[in-house]
TITIRO-895594 format. One record per residue: x, y, z of N, C-alpha, C in turn; residue in one letter. Coordinates in steps of 0.02 Angstrom, whole numbers, plus 50000, padded with zeros to 5 digits. Atoms other than C-alpha are relative to their C-alpha. Example, Ala and Ser with C-alpha at 12.3 -4.5 7.8 and 13.67 -1.06 7.14 Angstrom:
<nodes>
500454994150000506154977550390500455006050000A499584994149997506844994750357499615005550037S
</nodes>
This chain:
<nodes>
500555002349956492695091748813499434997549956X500595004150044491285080848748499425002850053X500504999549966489585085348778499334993949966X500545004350026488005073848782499464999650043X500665000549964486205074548787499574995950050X500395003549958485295069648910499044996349970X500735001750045483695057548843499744996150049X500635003449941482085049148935499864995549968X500335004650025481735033348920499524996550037X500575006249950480205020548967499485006650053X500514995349954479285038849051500225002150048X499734999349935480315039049196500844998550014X499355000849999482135036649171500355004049958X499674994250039483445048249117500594995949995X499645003850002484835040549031500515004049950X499424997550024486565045248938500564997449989X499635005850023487595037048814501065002150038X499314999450003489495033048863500405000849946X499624998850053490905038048761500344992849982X499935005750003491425023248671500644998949986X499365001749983493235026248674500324997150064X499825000149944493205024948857499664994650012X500305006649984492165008748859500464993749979X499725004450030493255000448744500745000450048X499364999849972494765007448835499954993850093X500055002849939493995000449006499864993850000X500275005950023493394984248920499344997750034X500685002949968491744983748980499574999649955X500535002450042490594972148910499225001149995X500764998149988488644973148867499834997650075X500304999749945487674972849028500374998550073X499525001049948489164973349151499775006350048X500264996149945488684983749307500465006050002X499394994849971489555001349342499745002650044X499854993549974489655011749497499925005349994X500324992750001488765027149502500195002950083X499744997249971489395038449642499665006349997X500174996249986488525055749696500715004950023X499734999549966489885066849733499835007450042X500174993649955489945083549857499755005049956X500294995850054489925095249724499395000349958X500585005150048488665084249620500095000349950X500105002550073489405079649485500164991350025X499945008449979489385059449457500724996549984X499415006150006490625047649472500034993649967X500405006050033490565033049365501014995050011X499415004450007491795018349401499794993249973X500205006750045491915003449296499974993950019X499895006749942492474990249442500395002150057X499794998849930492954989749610500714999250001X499124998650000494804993849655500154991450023X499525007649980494954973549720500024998049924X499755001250042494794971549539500395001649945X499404995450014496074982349477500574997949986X499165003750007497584975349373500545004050038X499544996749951499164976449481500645005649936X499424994850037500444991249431500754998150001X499335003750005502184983049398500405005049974X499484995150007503764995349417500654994749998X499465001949996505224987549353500785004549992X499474995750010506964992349360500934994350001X499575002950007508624986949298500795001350051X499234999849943510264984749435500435000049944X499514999350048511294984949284500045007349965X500004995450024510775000449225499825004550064X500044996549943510475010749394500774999050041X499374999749956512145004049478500085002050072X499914995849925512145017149625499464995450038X500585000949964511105006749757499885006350059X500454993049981510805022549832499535003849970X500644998150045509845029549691499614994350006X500445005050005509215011249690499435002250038X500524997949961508355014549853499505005850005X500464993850003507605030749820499574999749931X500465000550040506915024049672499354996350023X500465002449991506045012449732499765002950060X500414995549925505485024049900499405004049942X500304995250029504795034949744499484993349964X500675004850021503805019549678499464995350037X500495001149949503155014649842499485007449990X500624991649988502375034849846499554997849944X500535000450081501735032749645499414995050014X500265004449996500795018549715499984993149959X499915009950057501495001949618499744995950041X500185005149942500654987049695500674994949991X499755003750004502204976149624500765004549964X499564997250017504004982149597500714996549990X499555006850012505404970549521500685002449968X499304999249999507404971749517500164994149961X499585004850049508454963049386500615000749979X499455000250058509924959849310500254995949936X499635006950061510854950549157500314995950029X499605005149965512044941749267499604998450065X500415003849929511704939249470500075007050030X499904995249954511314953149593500215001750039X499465002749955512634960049688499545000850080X500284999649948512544961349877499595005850014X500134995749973512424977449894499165003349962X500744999050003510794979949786499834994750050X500455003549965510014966649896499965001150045X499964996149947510484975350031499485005349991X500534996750039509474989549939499135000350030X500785004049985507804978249940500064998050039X499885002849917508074973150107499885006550034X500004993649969508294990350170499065001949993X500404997850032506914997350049499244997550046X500515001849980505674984150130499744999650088X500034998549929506064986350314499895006150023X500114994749995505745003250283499265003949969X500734994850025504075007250219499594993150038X500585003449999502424998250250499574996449966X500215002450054501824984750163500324997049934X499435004750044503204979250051500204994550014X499845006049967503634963550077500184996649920X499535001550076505084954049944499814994250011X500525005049999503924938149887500414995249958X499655003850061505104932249754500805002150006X499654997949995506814930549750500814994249971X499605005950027508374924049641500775003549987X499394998050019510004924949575499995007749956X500154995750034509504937449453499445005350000X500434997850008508074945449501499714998550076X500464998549956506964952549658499285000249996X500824997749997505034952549684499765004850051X500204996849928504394966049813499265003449987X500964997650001502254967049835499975004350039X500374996049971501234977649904499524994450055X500385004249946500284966550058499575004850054X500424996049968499364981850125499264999849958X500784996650042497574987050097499795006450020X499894992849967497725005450095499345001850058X500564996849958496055006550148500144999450084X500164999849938496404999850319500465002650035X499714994449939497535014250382500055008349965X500474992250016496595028550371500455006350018X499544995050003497455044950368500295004150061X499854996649910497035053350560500584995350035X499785001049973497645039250622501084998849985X499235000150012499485037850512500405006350050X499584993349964499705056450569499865000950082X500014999549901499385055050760500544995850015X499405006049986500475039650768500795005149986X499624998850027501705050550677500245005450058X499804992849950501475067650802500244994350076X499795003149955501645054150952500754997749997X499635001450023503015046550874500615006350010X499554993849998503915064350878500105005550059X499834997349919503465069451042500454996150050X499355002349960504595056551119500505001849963X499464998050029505885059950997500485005950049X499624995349956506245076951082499554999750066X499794999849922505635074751251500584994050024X499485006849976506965056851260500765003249971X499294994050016508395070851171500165001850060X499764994049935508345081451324499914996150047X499955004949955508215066951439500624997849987X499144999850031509845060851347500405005850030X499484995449967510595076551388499875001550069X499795001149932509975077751568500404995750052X499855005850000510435061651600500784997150002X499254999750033512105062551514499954991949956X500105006950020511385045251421500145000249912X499745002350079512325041951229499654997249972X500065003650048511535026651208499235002749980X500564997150024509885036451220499875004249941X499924995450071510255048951115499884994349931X499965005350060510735035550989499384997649967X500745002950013509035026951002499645006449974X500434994549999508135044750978500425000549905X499624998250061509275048350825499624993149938X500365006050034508645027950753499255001749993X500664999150010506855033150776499715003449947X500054995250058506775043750633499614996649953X500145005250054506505027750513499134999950017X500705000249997504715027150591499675005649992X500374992650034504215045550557499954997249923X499654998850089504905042850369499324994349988X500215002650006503905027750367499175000449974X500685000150007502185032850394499995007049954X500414993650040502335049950296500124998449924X500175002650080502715039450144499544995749951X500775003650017501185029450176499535004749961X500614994550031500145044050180500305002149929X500134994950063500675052250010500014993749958X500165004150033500705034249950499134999749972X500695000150012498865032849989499555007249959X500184994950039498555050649930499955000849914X500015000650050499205045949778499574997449948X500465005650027498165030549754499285005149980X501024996650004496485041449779500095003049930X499974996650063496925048249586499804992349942X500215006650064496775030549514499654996250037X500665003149979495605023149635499605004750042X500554997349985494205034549653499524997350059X500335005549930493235021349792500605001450054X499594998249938494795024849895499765005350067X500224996849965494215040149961499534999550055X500694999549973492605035050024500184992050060X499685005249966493535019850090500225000850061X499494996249935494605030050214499445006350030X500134997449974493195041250251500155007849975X499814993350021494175057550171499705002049926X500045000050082493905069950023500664999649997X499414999350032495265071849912500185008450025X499724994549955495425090349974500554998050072X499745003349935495645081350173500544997049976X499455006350001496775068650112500625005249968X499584995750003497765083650018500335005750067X499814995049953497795094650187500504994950059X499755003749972498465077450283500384999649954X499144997550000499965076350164500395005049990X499804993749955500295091650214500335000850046X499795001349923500405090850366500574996650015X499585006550020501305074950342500835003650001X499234998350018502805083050268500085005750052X499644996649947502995094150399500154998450068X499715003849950502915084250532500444995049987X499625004250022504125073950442500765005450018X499364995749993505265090150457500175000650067X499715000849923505225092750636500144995650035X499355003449996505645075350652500805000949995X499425002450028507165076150562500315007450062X499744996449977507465092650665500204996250087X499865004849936507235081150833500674996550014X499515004150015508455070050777500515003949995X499434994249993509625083050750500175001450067X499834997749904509635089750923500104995250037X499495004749944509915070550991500674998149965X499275002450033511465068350848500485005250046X499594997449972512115083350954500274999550067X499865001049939511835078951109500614997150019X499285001549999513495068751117500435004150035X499214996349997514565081751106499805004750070X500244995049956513525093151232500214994650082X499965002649931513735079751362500914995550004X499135001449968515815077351345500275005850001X499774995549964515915095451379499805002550059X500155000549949514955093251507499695008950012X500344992349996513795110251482499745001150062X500374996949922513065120051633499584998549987X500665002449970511605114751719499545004849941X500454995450034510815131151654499854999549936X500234999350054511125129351487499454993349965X500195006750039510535112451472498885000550046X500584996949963508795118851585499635003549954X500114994250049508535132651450499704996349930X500395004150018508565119851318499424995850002X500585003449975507315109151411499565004949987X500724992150002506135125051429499995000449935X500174996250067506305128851250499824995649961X500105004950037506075112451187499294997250029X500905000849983504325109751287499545004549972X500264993150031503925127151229499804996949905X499965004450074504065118451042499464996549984X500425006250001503085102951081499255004350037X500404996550009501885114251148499485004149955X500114998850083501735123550997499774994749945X500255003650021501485109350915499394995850008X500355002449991500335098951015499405005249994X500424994150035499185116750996499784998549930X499835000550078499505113950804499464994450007X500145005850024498795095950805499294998950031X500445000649962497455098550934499435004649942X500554996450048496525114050819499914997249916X500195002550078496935101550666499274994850013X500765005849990495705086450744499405002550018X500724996649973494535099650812499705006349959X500254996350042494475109450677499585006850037X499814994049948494745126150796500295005049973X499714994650015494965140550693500405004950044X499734996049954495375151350848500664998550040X499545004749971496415136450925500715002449955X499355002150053497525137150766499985008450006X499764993650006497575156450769500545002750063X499435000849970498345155550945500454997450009X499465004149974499315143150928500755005649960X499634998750049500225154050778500205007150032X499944995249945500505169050918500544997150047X499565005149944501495156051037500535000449949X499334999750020502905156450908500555004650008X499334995949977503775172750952500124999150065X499775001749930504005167651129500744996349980X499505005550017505145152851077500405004849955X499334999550047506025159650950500395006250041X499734997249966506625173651090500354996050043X499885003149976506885160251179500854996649972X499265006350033508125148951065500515006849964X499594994250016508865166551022500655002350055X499584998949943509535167751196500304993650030X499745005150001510075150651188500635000849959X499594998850048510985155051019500645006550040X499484997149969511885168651120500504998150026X499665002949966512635158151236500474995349958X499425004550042513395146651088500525007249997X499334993650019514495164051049500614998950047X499494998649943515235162151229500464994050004X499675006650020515915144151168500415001149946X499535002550063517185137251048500044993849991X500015005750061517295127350891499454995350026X500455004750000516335110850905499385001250034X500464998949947515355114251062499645006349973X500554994949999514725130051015499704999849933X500295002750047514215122350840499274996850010X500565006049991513115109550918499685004050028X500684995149982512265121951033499705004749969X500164995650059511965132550880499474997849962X500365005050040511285118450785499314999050043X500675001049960510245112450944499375006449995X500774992150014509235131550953499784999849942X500144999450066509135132650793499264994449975X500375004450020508205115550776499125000050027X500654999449956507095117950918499495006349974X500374997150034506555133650844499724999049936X500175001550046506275128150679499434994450007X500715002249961504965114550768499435003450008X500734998149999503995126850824499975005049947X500294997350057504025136650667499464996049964X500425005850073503435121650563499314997950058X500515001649959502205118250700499485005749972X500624994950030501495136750673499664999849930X500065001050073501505133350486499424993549977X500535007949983500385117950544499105005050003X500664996149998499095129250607499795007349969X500024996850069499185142850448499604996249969X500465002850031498695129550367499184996550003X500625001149957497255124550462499625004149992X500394995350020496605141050457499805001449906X500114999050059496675141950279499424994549956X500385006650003495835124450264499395002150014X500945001149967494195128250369499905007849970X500384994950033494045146150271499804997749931X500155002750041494085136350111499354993750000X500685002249982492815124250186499445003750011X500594994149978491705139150250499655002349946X500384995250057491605146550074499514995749955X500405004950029491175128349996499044998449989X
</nodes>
């Protein structure tokens, strides 16, 4: 750690030399303007230029040496999060289909990618967002909305006896995944652009407790989706009224739990989030006596209704685990 005096100049100004490794590293010339910043704590912030002028971050990667376009895609899902603004595919010869399939996938699947360049040998895929303008409340509301049809259009599927619904409920997934890779994208960014924060309105704490959140409502997606991949089978054995009633009840009971969860996160409701985290042993008695009833089945069928309780409870676990964290959040604010 470097320390340095603080000196007065002209009677009325207090001033303090920069380190001149970090001037030279940032290339800033004599009398170039910096960004001074106040922050909560009060220590200062000093930025050297505004994030629009910020060289772009270029992630390249070789199709000749990766091969699997399955790893392909998860590489580049992991260099959308790191925050690359520019991310480029190559080879020595020509690219086969199936990477381009890859970057095709890759870009219909996140936000803001978009493939700008494109050849025999080689992909371009930018960044065309401006993080700033999707602020964090609103990724994760879109996201909890987004997941409340999920499982209330499941158990409509199975009232219903509707496949192709299910189906659709099972496809929806891609838009959960979507926005919770924004958020930890943008989370990320706030480490190398400092002005981000203040951009979106959040601290870096907030913006840490939203991808949070994030990933767990990313889980009880995937648990949603689960319970409409089963539905199928539940509706060519054609289950009793009752059991498929029971589900319903236990799966509002869930979304319940949850919408609790999301309500004491925007209102910052310590008490809210303490009951909501009380409402979980109901349900899980609940999907317990659901789980019974798989026993009185065989093979497949009583798999899927196994799977289904199982999921629904695990919802409103991660829901309660929503408002844990909440509480833990506004005691760590309290002590601030």
């Amino acid at each position: 750690m470097d320390f340095r005096k603080v000196q007065m100049t002209g009677g009325s100004s207090y001033v303090i030399s920069l380190p001149k490794e970090w001037v030279k590293s940032m290339n800033i010339q004599k009398n170039e303007p910096l960004q001074i910043k106040i922050q909560t704590d009060g220590s200062l912030l000093i930025l050297p230029r505004s994030s629009e002028e910020k060289e772009s971050r270029i992630k390249e990667f070789s199709a000749d040496a990766i091969g699997d376009p399955v790893f392909l895609f998860r590489c580049l899902v992991g260099s959308y999060i790191a925050g690359y603004t520019a991310i480029r595919i190559s080879s020595s010869t020509k690219l086969s289909p199936a990477t381009r399939k890859a970057a095709r996938d890759f870009s219909s699947m996140t936000i803001g990618q978009q493939i700008v360049e494109e050849a025999d040998s080689f992909i371009l895929i930018k960044d065309i967002l401006n993080p700033s303008e999707m602020p964090f409340e609103n990724s994760v509301k879109r996201m909890f909305v987004i997941i409340g049809t999920i499982f209330h259009d499941a158990m409509v599927a199975l009232e219903t006896k509707d496949k192709s619904l299910a189906e659709d409920v099972v496809n929806r997934d891609t838009e959960v995944d979507k926005l919770q890779w924004l958020i930890l994208r943008q989370y990320h960014l706030m480490f190398r652009d400092a002005s981000l924060a203040e951009k979106l309105h959040v601290s870096v704490e907030e913006a840490s407790n939203y991808a949070g959140v994030s990933r767990t409502l990313e889980r009880i997606g995937d648990h949603g989706v689960r319970i409409a991949s089963h539905v199928p089978m539940l509706i060519d054995h054609e289950v009793d009224p009752e059991l498929t009633a029971d589900m319903k009840s236990a799966t509002n009971n869930a979304m319940t739990i949850l919408n609790s969860s999301m309500r004491a996160l925007f209102s910052s409701d310590i008490a809210d989030a303490n009951r909501t985290i009380d409402m979980v042993a109901d349900l899980e008695k609940m999907t317990e006596d659901i789980s019974a009833l798989a026993h009185q089945k065989i093979g497949e069928l009583a798999l899927s209704i196994g799977y289904i309780a199982e999921s629904i409870r695990r919802a409103g676990e991660y829901s309660g685990d929503i408002s844990e964290a909440i509480i833990n959040q506004l005691i760590r604010e309290a002590e601030a």
